[in-house]
N, C-alpha and C positions, 0 to 999 in steps of 0.2 A: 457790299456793292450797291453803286446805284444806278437804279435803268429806268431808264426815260424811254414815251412810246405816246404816239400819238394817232389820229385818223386823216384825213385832210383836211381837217377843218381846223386842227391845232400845230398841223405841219409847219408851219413857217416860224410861227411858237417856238416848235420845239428845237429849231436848226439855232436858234437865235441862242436860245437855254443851253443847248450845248456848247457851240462857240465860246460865250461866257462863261460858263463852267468850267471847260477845260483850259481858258485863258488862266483860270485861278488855282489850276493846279487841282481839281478835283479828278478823279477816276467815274466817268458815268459810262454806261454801255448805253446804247442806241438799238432798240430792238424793232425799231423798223416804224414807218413805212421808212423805204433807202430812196423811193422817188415819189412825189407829187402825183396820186389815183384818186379823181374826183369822185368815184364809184367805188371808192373800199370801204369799209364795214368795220366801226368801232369796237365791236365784239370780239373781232379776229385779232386785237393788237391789245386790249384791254386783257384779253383771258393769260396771253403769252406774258405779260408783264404781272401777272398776278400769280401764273407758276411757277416762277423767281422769288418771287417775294416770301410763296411756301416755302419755298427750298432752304432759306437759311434766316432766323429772326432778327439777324442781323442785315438783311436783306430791303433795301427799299427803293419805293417806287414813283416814277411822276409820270400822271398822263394827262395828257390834252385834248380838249376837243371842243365844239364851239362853244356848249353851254356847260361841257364838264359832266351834265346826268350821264349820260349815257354810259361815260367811261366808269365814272363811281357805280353806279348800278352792275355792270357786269364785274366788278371786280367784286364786288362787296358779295356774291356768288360764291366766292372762294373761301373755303373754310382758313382760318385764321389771319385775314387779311382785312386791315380794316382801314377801306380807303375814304378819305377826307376832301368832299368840295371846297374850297376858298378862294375866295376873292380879296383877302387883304392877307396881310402881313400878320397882324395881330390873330386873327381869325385862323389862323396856318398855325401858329406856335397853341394855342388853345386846343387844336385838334392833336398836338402832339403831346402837352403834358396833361392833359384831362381824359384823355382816349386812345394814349399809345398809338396815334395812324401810323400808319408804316407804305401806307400810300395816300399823295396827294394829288388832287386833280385839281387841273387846270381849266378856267372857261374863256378859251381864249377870242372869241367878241365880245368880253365885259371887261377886258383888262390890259392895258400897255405893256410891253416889252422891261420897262422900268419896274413896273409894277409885280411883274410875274417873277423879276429878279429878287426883287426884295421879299415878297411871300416865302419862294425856292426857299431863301438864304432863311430866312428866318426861320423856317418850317424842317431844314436840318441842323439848326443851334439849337434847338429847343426837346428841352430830355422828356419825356415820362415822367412826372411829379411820382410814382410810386406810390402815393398817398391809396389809405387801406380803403375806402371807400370808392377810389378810381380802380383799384385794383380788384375789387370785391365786384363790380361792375362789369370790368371786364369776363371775370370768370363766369358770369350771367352768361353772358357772350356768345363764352364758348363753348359753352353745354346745351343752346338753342340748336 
């Protein structure tokens, strides 16, 4: 599954990213915010999208928000969750076959509607190289 979850600052981001996503026949869940709160708290929507991600490894995530730290920082909290800032396309696919991300974030005042599609898109075509040193890496990871 994939769940997408943003703050207010990536809300409109994120109404966009789904729209398009679901036009294309993808499955994503929406974990909220469901309305536009100038005073909600990145924390509170980043942690709920990061105990999904636990829940299954098959499991993955996008969040948004203006500059995207805030959401990576509290996800990356979560024990085997390893969420990836990007701003391009290339930068997205990099984070998934060198690092396994299994969630992406979004900074959505650095980046166009067009542009976030094409990250998205790239950032779930792109496998895990599996390579022994990426993987030997990871296992670092998750013994910290």
């Amino acid at each position: 599954m994939i769940y997408i979850s943003s703050d207010h600052g990536g809300f409109n981001l994120k109404k966009y990213l789904i729209e398009t996503f679901k036009n294309k026949g993808m499955k994503i869940e929406d974990l909220g915010p469901k309305e536009l709160n100038a005073l909600d708290d990145y924390p509170d929507f980043a942690s709920e999208l990061a105990k999904k991600v636990q829940e299954n490894p098959e499991n993955k995530g996008i969040l948004i928000c203006r500059n995207g730290v805030g959401m990576s920082i509290t996800a990356n909290r979560f024990k085997g969750v390893r969420a990836a800032l990007s701003w391009s396309a290339e930068h997205a696919a990099s984070s998934r076959r060198d690092d396994d991300s299994n969630v992406l974030t979004l900074p959505a005042d650095y980046i166009s509607e067009i542009e976030a599609t094409d990250i998205v898109e790239k950032w779930l075509n792109t496998q895990f190289s599996g390579e022994e040193r990426m993987q030997r890496r990871l296992e670092k990871l998750s013994s910290l």
